[in-house]
PDB file as gemmi writes it, atoms N, CA and C in Angstrom:
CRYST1    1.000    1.000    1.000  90.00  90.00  90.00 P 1                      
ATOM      1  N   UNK A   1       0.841  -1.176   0.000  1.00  0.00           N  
ATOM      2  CA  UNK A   1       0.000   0.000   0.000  1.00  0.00           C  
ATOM      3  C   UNK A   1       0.883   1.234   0.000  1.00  0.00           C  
ATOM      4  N   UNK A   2       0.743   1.761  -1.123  1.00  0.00           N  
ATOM      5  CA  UNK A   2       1.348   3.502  -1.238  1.00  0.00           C  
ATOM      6  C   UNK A   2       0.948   4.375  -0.400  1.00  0.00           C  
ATOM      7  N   UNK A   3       1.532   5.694  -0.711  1.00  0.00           N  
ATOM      8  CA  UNK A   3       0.685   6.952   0.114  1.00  0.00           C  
ATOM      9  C   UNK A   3      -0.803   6.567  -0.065  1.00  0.00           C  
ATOM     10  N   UNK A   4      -1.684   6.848   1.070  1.00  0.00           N  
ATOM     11  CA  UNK A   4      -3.264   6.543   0.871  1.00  0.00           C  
ATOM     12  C   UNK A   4      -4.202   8.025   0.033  1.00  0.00           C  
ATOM     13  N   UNK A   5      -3.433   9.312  -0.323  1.00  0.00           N  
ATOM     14  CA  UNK A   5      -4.017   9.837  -1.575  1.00  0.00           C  
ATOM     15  C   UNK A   5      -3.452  10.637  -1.933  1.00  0.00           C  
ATOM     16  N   UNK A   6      -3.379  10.755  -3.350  1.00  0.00           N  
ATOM     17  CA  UNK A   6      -2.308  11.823  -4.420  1.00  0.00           C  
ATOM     18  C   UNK A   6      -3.739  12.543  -5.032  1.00  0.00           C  
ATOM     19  N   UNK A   7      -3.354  13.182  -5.775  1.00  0.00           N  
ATOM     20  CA  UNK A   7      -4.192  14.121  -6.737  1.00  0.00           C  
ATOM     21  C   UNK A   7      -4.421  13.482  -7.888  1.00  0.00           C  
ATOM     22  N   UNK A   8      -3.892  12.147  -8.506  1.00  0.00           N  
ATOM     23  CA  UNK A   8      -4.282  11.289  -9.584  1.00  0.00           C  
ATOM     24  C   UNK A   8      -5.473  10.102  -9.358  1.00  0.00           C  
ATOM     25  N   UNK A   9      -5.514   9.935  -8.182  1.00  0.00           N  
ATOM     26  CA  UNK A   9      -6.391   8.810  -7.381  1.00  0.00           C  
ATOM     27  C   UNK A   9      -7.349   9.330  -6.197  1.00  0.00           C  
ATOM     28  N   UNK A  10      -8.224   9.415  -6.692  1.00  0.00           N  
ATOM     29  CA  UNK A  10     -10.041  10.010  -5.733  1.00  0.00           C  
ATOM     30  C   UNK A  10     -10.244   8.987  -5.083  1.00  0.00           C  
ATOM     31  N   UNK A  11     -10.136   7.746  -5.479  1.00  0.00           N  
ATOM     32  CA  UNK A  11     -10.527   6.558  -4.352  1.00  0.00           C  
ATOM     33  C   UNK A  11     -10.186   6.615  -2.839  1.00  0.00           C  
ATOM     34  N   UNK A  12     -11.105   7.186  -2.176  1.00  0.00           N  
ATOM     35  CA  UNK A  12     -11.077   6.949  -0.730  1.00  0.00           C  
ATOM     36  C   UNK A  12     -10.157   5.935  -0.412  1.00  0.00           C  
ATOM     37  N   UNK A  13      -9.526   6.188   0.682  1.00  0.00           N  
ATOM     38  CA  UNK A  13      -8.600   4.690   1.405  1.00  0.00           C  
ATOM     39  C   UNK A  13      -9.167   4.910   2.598  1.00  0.00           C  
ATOM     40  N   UNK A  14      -9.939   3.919   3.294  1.00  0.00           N  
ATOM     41  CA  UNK A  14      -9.937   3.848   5.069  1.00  0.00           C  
ATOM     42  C   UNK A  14      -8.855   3.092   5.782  1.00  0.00           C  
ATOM     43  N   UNK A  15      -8.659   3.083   7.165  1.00  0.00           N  
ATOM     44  CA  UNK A  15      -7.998   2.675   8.034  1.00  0.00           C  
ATOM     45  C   UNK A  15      -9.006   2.390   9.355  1.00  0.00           C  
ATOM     46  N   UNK A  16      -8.595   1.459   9.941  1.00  0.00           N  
ATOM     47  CA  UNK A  16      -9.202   0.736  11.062  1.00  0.00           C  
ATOM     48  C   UNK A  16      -8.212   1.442  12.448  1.00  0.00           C  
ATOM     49  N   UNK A  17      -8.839   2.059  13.534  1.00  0.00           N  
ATOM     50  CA  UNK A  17      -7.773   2.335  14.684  1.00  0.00           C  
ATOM     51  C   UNK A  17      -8.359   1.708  15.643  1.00  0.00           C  
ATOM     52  N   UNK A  18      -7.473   1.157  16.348  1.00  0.00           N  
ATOM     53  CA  UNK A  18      -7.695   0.347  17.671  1.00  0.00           C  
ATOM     54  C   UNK A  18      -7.487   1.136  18.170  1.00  0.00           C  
ATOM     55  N   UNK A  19      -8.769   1.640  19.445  1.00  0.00           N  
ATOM     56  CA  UNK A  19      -8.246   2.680  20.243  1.00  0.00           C  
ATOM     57  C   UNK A  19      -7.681   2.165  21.864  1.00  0.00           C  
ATOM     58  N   UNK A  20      -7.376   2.937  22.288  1.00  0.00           N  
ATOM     59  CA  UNK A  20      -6.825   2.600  24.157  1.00  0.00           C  
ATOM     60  C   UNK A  20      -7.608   1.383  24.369  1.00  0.00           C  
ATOM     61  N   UNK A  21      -9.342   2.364  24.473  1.00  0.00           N  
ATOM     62  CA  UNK A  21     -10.182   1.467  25.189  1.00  0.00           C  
ATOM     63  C   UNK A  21     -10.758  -0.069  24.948  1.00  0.00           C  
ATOM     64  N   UNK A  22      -9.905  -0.268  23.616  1.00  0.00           N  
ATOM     65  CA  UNK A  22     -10.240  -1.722  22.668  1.00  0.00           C  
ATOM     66  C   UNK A  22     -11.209  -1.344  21.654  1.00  0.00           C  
ATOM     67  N   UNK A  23     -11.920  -0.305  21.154  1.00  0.00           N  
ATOM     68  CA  UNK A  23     -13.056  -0.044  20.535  1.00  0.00           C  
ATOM     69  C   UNK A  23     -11.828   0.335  19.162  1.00  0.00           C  
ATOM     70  N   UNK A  24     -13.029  -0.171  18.173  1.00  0.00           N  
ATOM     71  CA  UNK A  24     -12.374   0.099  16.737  1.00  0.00           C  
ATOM     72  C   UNK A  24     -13.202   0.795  15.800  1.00  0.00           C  
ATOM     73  N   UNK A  25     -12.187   2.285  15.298  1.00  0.00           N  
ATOM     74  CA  UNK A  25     -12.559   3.018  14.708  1.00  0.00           C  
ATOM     75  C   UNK A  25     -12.244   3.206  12.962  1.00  0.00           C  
ATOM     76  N   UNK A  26     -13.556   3.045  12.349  1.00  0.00           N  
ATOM     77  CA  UNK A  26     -13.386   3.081  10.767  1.00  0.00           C  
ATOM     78  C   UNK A  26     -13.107   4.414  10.525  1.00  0.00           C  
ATOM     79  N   UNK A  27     -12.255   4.654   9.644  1.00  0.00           N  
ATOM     80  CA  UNK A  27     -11.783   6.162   9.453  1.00  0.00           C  
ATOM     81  C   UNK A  27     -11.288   6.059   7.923  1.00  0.00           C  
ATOM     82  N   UNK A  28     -11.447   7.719   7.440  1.00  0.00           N  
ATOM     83  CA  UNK A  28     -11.302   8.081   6.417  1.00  0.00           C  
ATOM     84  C   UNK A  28     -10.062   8.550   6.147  1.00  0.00           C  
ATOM     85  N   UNK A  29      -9.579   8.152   5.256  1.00  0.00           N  
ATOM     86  CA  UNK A  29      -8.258   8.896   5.168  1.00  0.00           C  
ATOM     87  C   UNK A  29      -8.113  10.270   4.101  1.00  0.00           C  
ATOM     88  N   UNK A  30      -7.777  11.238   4.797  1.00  0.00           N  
ATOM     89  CA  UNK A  30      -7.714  12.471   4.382  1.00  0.00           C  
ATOM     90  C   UNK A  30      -6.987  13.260   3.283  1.00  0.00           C  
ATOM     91  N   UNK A  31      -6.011  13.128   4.070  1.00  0.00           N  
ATOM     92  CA  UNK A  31      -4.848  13.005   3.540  1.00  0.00           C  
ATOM     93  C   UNK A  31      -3.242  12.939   4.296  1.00  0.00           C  
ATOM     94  N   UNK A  32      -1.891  12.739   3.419  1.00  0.00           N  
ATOM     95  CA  UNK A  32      -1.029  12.692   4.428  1.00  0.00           C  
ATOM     96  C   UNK A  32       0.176  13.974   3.764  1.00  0.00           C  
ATOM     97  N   UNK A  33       0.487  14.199   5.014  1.00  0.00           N  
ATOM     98  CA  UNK A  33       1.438  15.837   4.579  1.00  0.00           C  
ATOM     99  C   UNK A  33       2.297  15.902   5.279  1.00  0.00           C  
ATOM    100  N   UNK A  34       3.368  16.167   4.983  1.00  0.00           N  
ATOM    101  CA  UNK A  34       4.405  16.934   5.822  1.00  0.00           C  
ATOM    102  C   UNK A  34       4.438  18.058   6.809  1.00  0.00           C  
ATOM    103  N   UNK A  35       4.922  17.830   7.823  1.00  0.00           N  
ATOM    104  CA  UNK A  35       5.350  19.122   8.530  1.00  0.00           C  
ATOM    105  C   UNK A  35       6.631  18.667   8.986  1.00  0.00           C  
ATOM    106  N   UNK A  36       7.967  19.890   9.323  1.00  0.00           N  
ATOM    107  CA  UNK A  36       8.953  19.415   9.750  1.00  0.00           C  
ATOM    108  C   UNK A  36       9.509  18.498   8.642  1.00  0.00           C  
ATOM    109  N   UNK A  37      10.284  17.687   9.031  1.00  0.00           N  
ATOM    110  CA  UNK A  37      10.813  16.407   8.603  1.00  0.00           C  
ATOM    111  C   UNK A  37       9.682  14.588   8.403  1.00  0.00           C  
ATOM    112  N   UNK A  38       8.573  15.250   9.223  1.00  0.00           N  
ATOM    113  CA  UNK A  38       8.001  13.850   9.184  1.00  0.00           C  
ATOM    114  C   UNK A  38       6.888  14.049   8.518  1.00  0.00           C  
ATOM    115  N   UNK A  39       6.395  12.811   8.360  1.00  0.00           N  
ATOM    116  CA  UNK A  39       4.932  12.645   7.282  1.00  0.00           C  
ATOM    117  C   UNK A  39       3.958  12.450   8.728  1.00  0.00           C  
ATOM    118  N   UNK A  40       2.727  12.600   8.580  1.00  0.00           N  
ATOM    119  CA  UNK A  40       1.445  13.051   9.323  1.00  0.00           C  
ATOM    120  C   UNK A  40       0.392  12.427   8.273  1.00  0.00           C  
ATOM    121  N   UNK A  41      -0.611  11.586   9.076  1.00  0.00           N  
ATOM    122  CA  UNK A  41      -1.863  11.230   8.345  1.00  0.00           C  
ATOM    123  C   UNK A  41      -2.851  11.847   9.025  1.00  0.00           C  
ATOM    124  N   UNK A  42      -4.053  12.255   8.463  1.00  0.00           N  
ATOM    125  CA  UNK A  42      -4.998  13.085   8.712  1.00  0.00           C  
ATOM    126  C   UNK A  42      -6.206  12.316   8.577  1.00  0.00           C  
ATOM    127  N   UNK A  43      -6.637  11.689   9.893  1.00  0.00           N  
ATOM    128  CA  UNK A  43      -7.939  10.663   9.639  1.00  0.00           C  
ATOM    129  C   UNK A  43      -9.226  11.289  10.058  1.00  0.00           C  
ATOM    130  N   UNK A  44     -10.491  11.142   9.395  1.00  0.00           N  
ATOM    131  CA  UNK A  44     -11.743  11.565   9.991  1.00  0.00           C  
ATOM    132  C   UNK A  44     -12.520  10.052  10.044  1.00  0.00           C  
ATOM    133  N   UNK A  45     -12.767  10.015  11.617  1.00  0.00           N  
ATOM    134  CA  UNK A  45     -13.390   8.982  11.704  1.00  0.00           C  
ATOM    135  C   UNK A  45     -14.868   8.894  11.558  1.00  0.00           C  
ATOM    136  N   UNK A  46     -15.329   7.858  10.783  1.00  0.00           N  
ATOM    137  CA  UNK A  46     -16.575   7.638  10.999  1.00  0.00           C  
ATOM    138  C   UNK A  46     -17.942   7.330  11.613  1.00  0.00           C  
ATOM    139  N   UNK A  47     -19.228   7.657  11.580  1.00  0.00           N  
ATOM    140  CA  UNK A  47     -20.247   7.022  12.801  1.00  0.00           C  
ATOM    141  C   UNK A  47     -20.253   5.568  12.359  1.00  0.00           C  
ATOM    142  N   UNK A  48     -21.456   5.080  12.990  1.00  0.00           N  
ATOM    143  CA  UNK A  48     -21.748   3.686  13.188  1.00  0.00           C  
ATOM    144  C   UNK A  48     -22.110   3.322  11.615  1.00  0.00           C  
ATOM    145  N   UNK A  49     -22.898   4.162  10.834  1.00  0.00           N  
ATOM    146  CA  UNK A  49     -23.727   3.618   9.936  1.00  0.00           C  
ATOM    147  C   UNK A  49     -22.389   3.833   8.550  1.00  0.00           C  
ATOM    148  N   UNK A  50     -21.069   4.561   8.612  1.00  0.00           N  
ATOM    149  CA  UNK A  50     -20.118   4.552   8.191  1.00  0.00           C  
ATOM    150  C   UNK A  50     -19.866   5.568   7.023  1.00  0.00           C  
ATOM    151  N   UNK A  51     -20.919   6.879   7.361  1.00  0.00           N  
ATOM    152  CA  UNK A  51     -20.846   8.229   7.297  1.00  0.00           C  
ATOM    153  C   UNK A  51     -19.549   9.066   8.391  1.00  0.00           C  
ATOM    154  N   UNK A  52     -19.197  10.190   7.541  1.00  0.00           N  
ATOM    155  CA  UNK A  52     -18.154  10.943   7.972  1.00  0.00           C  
ATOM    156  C   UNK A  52     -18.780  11.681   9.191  1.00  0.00           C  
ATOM    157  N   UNK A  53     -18.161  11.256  10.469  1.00  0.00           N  
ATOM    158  CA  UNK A  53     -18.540  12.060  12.062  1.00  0.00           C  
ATOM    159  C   UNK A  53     -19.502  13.616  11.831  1.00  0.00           C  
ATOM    160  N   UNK A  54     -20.652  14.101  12.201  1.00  0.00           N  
ATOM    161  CA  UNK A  54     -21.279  14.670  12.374  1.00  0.00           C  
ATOM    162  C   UNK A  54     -19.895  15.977  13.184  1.00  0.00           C  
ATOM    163  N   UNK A  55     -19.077  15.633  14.566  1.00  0.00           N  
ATOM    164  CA  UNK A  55     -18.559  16.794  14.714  1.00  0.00           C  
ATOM    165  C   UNK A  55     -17.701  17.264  13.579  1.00  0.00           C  
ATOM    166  N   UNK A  56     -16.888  16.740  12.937  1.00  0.00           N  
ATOM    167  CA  UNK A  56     -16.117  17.047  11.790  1.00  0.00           C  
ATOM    168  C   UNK A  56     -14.580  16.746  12.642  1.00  0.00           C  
ATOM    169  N   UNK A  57     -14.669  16.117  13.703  1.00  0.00           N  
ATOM    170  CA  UNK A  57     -13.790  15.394  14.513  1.00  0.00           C  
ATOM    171  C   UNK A  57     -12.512  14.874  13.720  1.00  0.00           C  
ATOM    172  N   UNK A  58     -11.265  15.077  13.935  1.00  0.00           N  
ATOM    173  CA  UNK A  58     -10.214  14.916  12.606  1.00  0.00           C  
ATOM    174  C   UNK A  58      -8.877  14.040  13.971  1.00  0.00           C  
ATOM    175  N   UNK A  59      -8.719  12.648  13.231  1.00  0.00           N  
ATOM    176  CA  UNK A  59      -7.094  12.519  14.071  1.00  0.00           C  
ATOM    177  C   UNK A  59      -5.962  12.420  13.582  1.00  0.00           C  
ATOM    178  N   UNK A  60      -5.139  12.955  13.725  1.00  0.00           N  
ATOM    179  CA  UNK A  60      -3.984  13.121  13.254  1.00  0.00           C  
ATOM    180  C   UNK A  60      -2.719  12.616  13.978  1.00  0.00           C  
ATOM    181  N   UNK A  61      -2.415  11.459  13.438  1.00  0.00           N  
ATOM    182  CA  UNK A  61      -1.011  10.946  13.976  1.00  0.00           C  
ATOM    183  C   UNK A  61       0.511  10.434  12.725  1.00  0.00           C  
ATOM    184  N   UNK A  62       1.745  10.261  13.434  1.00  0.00           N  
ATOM    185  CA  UNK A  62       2.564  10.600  12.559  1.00  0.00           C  
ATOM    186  C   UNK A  62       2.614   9.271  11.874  1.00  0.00           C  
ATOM    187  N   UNK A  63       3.103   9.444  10.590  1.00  0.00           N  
ATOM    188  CA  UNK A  63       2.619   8.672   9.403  1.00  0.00           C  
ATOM    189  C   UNK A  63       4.283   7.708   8.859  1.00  0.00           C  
ATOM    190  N   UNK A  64       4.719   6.820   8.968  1.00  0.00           N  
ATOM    191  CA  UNK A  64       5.847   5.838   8.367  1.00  0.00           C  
ATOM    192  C   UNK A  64       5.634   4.924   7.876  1.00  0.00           C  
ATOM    193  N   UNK A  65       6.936   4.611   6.958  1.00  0.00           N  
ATOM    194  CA  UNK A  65       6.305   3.315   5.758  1.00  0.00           C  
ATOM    195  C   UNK A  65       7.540   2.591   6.086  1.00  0.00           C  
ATOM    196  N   UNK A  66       7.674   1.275   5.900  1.00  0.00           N  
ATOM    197  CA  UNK A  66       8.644   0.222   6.006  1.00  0.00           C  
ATOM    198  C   UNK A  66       9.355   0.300   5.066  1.00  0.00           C  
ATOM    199  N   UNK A  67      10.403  -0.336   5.000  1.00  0.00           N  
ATOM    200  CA  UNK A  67      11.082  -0.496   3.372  1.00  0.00           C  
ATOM    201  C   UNK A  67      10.384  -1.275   2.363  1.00  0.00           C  
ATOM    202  N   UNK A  68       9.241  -2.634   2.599  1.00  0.00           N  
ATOM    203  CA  UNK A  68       8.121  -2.707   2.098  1.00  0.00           C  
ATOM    204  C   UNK A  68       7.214  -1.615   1.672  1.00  0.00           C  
ATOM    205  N   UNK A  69       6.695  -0.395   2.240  1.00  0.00           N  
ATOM    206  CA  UNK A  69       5.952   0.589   1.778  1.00  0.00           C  
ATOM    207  C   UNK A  69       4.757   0.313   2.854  1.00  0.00           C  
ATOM    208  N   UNK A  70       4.608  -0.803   3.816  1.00  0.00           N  
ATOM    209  CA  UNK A  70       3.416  -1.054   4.700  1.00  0.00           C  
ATOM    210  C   UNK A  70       3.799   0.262   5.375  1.00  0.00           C  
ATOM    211  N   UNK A  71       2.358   0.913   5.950  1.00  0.00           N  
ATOM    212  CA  UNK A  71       2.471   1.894   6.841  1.00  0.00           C  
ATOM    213  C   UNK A  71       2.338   1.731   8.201  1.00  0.00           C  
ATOM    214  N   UNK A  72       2.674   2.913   9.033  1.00  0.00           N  
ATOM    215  CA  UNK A  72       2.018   2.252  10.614  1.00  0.00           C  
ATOM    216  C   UNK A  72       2.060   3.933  10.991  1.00  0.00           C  
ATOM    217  N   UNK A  73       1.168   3.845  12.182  1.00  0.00           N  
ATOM    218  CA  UNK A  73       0.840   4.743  13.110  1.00  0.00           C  
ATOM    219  C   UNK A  73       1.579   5.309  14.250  1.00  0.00           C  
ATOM    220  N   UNK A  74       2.120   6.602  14.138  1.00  0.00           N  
ATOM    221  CA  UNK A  74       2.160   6.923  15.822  1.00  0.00           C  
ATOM    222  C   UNK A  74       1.891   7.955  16.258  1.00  0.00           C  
ATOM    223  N   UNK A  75       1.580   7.754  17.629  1.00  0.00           N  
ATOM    224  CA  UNK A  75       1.258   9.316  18.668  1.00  0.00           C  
ATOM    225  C   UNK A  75       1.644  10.458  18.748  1.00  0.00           C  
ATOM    226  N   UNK A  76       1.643  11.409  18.357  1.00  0.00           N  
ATOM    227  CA  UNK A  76       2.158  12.587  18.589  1.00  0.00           C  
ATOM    228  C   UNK A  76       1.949  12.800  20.019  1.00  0.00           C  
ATOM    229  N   UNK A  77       2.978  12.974  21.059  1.00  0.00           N  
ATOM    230  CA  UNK A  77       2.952  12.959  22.157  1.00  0.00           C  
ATOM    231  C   UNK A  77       3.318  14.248  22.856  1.00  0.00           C  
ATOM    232  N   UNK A  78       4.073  15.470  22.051  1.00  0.00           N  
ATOM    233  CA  UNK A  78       4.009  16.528  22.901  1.00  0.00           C  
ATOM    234  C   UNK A  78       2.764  17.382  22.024  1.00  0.00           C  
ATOM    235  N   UNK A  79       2.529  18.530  23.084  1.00  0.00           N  
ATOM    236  CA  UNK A  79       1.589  19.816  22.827  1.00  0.00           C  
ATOM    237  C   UNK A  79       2.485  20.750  21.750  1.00  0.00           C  
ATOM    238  N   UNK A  80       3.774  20.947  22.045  1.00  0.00           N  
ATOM    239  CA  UNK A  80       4.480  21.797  21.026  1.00  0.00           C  
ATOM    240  C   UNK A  80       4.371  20.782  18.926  1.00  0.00           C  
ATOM    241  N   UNK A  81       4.743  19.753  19.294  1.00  0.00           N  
ATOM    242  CA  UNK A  81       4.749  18.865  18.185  1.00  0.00           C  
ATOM    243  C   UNK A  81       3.289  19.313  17.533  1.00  0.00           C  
ATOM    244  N   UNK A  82       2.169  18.600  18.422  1.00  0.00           N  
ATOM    245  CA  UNK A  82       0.665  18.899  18.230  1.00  0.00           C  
ATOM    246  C   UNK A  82       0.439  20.272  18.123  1.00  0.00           C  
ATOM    247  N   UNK A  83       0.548  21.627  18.085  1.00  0.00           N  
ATOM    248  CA  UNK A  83       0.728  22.828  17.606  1.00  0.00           C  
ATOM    249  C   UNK A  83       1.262  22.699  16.343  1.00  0.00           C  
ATOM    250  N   UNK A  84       2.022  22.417  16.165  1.00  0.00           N  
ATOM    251  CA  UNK A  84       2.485  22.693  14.694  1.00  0.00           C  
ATOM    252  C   UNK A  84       1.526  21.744  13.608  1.00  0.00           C  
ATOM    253  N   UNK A  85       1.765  20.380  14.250  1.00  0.00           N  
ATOM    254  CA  UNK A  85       0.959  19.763  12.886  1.00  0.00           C  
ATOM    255  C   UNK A  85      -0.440  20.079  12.591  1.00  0.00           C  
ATOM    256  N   UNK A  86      -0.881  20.346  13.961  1.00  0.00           N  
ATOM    257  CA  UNK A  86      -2.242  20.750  13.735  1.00  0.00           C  
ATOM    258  C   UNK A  86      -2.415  22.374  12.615  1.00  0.00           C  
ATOM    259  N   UNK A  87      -1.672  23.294  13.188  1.00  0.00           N  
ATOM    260  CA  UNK A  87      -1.863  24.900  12.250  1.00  0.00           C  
ATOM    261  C   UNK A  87      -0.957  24.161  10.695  1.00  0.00           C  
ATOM    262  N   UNK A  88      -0.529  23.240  10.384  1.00  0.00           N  
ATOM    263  CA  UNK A  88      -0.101  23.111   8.925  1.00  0.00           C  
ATOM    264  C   UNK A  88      -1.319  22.479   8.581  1.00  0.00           C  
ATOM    265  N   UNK A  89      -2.312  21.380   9.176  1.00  0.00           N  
ATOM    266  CA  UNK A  89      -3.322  20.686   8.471  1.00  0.00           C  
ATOM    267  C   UNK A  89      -4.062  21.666   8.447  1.00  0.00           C  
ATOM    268  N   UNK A  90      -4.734  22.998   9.194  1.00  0.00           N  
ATOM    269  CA  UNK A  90      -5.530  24.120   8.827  1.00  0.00           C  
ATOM    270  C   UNK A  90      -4.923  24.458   7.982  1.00  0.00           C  
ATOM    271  N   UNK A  91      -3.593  24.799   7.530  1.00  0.00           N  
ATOM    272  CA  UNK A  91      -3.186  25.653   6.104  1.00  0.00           C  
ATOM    273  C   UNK A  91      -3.145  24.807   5.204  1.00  0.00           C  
ATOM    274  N   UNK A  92      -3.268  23.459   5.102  1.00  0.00           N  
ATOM    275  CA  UNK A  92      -3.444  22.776   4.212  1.00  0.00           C  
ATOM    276  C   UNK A  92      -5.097  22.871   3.333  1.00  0.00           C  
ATOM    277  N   UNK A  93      -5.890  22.654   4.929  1.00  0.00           N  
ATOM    278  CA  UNK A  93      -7.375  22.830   4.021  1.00  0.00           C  
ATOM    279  C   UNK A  93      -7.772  24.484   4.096  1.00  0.00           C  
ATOM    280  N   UNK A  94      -7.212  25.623   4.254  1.00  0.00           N  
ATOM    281  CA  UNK A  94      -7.388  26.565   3.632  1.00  0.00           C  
ATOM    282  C   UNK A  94      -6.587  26.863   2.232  1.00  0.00           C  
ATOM    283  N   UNK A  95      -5.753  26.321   1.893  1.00  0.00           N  
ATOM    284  CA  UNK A  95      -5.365  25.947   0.492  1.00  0.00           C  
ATOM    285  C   UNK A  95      -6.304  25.716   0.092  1.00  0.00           C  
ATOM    286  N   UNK A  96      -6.505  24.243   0.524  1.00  0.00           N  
ATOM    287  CA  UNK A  96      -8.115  23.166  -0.654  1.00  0.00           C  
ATOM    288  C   UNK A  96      -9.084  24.123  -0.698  1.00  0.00           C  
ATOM    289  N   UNK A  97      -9.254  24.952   0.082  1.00  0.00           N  
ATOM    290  CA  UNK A  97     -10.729  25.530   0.299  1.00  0.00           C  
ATOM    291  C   UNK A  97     -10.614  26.909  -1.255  1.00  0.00           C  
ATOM    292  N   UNK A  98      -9.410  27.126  -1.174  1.00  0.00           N  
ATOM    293  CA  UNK A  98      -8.675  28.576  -2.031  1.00  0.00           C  
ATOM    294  C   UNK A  98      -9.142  28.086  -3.201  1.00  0.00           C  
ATOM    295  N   UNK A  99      -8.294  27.068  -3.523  1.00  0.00           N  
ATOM    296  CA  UNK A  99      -8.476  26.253  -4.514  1.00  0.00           C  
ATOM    297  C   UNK A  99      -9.660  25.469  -5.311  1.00  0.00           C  
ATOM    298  N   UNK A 100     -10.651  25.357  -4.519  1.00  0.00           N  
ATOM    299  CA  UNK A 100     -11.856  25.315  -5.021  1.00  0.00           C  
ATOM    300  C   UNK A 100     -12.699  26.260  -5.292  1.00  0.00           C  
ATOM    301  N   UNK A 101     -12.356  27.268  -5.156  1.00  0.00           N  
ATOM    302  CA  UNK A 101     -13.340  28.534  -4.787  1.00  0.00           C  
ATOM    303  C   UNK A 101     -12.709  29.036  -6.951  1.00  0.00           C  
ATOM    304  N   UNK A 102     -11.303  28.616  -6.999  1.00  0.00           N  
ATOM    305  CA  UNK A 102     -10.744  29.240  -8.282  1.00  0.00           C  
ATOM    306  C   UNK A 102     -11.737  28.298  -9.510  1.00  0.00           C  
TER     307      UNK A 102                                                      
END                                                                             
């Protein structure tokens, strides 16, 4: 599995997250972007019936690929880290937003 979306490929990719509490969350994949040096995936998880969350609820954790290309997940664990990636994924979708409006 490649990056989960480029600008040549519209096909949705989901991801499954096991959370803390054992509960498993179907999620949309957004997209994945850089900030800093590392890659970041941008998931919106879904309700039950497997519509996009009513809050517009977004998780974002840091994004690595194997030398295979399999991906995996991790925590962003400080508040300074989580500041930044978070104000680049807002300038990311105020781009998209720019960009559709043209």
């Amino acid at each position: 599995m490649g990056k989960p979306h480029n600008e040549e490929d519209d096909e949705d990719m989901f991801v499954t997250l096991s959370m803390d509490n054992g509960q498993e969350v179907e999620s949309r994949v957004l997209t994945i972007f850089e900030a800093g040096d590392q890659d970041y995936i941008a998931l919106l998880p879904l309700d039950e019936k497997g519509n996009d969350n009513a809050e517009g609820e977004v998780y974002i954790y840091r994004y690595f690929e194997d030398e295979e290309g399999n991906p995996s997940l991790e925590n962003i664990d400080s508040d300074e880290e989580y500041e930044i990636v978070s104000d680049r994924f807002d300038e990311l979708l105020d781009e998209e937003a720019f960009d559709e409006m043209d």
